[in-house]
C-alpha positions as protocol buffer text, in pm:
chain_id: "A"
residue {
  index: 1
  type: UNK
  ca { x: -1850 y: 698 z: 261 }
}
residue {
  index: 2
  type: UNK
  ca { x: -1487 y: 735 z: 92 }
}
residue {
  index: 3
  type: UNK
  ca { x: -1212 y: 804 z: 361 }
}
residue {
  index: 4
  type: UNK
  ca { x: -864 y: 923 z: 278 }
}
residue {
  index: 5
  type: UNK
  ca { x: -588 y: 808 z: 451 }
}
residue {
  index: 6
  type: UNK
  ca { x: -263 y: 1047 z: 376 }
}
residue {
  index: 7
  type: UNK
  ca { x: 82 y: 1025 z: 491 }
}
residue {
  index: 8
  type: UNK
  ca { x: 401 y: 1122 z: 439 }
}
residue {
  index: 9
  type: UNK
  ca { x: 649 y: 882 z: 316 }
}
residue {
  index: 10
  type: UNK
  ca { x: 1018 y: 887 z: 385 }
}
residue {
  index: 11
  type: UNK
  ca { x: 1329 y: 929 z: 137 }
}
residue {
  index: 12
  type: UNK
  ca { x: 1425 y: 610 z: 0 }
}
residue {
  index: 13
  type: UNK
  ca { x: 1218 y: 331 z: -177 }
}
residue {
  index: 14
  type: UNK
  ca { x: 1037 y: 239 z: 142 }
}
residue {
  index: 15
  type: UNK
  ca { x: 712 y: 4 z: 274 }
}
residue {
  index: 16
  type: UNK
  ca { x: 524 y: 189 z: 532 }
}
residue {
  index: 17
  type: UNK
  ca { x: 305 y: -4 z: 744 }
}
residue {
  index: 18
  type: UNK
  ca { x: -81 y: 170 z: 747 }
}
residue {
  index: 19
  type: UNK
  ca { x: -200 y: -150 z: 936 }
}
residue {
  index: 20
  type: UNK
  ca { x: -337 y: 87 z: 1253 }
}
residue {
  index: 21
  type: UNK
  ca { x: -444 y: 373 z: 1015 }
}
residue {
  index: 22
  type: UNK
  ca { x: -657 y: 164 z: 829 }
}
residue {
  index: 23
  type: UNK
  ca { x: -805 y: -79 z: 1119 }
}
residue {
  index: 24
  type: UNK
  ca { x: -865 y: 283 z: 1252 }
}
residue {
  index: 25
  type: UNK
  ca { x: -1130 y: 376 z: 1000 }
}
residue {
  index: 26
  type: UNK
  ca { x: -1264 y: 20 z: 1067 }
}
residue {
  index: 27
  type: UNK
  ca { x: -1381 y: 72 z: 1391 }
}
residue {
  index: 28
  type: UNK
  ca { x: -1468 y: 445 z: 1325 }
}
residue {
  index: 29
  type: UNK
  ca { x: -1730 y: 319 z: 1052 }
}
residue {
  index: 30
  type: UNK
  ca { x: -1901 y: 131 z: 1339 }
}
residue {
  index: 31
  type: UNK
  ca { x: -1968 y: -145 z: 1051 }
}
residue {
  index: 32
  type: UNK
  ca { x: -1934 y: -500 z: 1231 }
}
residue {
  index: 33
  type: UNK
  ca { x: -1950 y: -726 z: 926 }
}
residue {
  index: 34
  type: UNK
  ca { x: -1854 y: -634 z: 534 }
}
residue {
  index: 35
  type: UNK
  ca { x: -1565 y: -547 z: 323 }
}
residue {
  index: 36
  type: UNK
  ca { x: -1286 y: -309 z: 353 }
}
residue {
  index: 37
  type: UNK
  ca { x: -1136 y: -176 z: 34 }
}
residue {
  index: 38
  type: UNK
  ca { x: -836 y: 58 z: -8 }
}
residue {
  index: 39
  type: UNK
  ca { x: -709 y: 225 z: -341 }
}
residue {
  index: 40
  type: UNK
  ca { x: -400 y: 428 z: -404 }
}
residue {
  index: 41
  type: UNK
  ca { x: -421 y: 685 z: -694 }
}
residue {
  index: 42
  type: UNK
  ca { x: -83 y: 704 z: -756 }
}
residue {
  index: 43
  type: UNK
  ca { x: 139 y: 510 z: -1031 }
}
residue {
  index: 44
  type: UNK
  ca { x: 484 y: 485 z: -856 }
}
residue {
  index: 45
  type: UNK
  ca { x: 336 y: 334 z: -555 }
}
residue {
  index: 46
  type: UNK
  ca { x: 114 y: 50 z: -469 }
}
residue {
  index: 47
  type: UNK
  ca { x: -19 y: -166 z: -138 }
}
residue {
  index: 48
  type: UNK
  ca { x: 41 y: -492 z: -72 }
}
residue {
  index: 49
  type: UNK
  ca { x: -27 y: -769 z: 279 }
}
residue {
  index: 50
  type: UNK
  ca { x: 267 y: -971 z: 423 }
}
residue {
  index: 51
  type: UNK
  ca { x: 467 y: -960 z: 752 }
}
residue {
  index: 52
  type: UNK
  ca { x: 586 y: -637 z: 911 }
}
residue {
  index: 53
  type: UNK
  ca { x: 710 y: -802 z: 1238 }
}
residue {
  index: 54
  type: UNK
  ca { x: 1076 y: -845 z: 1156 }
}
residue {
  index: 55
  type: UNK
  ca { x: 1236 y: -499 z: 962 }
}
residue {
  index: 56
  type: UNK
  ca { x: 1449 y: -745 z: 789 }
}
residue {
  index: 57
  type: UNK
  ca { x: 1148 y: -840 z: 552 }
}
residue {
  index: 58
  type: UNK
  ca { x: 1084 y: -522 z: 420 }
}
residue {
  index: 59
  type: UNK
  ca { x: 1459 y: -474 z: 368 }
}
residue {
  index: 60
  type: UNK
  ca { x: 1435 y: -795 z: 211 }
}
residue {
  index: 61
  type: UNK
  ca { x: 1107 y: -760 z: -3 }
}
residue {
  index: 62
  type: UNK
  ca { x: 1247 y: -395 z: -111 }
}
residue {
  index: 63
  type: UNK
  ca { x: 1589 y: -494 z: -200 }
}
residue {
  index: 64
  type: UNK
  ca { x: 1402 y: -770 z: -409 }
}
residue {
  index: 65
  type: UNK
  ca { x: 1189 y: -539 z: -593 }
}
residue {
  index: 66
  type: UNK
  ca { x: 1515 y: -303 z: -670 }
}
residue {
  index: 67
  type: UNK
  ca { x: 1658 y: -613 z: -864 }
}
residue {
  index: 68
  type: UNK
  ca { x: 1374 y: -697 z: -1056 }
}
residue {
  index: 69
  type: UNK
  ca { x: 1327 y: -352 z: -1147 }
}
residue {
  index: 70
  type: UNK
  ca { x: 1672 y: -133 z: -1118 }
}
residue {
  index: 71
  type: UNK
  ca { x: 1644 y: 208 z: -1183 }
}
residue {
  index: 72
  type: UNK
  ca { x: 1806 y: 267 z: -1544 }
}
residue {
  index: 73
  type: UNK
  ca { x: 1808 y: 494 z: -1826 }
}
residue {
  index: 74
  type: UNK
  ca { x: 1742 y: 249 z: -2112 }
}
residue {
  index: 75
  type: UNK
  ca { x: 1333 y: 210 z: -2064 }
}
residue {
  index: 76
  type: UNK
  ca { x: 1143 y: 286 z: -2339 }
}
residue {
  index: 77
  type: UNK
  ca { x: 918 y: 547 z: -2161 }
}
residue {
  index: 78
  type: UNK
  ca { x: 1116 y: 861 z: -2103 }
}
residue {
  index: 79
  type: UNK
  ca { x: 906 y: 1108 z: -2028 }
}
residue {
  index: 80
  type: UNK
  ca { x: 941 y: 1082 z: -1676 }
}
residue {
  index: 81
  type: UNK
  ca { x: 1276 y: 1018 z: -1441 }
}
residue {
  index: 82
  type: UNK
  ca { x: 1448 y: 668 z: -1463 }
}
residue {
  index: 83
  type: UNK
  ca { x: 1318 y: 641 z: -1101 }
}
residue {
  index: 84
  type: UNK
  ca { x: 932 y: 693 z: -1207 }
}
residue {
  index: 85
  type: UNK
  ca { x: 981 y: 455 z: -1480 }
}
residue {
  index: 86
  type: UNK
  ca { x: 1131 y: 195 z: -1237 }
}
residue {
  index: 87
  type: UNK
  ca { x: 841 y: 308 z: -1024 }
}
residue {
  index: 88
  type: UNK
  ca { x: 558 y: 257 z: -1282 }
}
residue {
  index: 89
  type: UNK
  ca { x: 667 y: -116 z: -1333 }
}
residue {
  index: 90
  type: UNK
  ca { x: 689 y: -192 z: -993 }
}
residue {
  index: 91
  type: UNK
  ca { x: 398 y: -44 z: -892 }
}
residue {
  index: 92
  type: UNK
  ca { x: 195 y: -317 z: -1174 }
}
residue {
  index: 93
  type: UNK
  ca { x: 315 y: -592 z: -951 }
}
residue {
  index: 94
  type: UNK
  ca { x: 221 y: -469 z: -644 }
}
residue {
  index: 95
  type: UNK
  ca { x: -102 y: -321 z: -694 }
}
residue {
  index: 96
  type: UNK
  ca { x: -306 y: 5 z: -668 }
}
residue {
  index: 97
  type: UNK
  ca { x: -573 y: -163 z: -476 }
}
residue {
  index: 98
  type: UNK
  ca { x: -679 y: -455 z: -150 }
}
residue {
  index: 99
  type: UNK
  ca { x: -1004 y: -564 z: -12 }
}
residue {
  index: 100
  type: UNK
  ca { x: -999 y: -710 z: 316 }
}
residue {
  index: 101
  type: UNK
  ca { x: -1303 y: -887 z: 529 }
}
residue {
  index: 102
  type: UNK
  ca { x: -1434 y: -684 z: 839 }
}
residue {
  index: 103
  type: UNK
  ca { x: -1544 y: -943 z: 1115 }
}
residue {
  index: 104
  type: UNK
  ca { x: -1666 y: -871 z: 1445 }
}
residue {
  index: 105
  type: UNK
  ca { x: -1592 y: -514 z: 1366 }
}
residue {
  index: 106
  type: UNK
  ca { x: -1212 y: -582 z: 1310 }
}
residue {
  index: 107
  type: UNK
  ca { x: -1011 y: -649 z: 1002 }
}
residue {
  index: 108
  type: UNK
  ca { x: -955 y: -1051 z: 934 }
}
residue {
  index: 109
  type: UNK
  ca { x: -599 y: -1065 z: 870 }
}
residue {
  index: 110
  type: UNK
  ca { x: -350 y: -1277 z: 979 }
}
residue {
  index: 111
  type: UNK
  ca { x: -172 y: -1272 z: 1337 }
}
residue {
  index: 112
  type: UNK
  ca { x: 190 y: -1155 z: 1160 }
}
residue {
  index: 113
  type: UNK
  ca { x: 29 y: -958 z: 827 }
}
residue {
  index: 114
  type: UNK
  ca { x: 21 y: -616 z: 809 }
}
residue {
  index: 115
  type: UNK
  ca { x: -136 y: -358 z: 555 }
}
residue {
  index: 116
  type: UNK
  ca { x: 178 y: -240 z: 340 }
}
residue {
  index: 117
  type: UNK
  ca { x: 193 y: 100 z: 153 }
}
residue {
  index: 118
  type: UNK
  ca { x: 503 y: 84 z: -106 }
}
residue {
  index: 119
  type: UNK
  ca { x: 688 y: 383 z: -217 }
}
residue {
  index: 120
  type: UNK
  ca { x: 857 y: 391 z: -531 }
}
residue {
  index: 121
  type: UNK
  ca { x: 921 y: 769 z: -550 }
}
residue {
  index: 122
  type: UNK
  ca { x: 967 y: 952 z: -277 }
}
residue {
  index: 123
  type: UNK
  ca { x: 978 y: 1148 z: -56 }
}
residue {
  index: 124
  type: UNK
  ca { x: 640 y: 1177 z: -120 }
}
residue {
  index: 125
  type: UNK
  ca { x: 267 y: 1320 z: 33 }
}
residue {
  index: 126
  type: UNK
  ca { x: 48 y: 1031 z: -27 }
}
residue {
  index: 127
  type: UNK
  ca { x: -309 y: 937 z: -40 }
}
residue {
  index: 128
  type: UNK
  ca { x: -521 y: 597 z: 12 }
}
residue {
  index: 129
  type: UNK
  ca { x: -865 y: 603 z: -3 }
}
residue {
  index: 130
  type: UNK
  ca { x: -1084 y: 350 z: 205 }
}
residue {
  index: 131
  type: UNK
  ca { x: -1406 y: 259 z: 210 }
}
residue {
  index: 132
  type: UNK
  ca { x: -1568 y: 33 z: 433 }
}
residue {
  index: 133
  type: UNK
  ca { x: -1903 y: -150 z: 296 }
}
residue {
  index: 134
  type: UNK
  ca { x: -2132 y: -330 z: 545 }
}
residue {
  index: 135
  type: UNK
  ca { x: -2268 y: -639 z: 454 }
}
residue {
  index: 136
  type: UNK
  ca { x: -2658 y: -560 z: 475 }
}
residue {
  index: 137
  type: UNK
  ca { x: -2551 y: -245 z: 191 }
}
């Protein structure tokens, strides 16, 4: 079964941290051992794992992205906003999609990673979908 997660993402280029929402749907699905796979249909955003415990690293991972990719009106494509173009590339180096092991009915991540949705156009009304596979499927 396909589960979709939505939220609402603030102004601002921004990571929000889905972490609960997702473990969430974990332990809903009662599955105790598989695979947990998210997706996000959209092409100025992506998902991503590292460390939400100090707000400084998302600060720091976002103001990184901004100078690989600044917003600017010289890109090729121009059929969008400067800010969806900047969006589009930095969406290819996150990612549109994760898949994460489900142990003991609980995600197997790391003590200090988190599940990372990251806005590149916003504000926005978002959507990830989820589904969690067991391993005897």
């Amino acid at each position: 079964m396909i589960t979709k997660v939505e939220i609402q993402t603030p102004a601002g280029e921004n990571l929000v941290d889905i972490t609960k929402e997702v473990q969430q749907v974990v332990h809903n699905s009662g599955i105790e051992e598989g695979l947990c796979i998210l997706y996000v249909p959209h092409t100025t955003a992506g998902i991503t794992i590292n460390s939400a415990m100090d707000n400084e690293t998302l600060k720091d991972i976002i103001s990184e992205f901004h100078r690989l990719v600044p917003t600017r009106v010289d890109f090729n494509h121009t059929y969008d906003t400067p800010s969806d173009a900047a969006g589009h590339i930095k969406s290819v180096l996150t990612g549109s999609n994760i898949s994460l092991l489900v142990v003991d009915g609980e995600l197997l991540i790391g003590s200090s990673q988190s599940i990372l949705f990251f806005e590149f156009d916003c504000p926005r009304s978002r959507k990830i979908f989820m589904r969690v596979l067991s391993d005897s499927e």
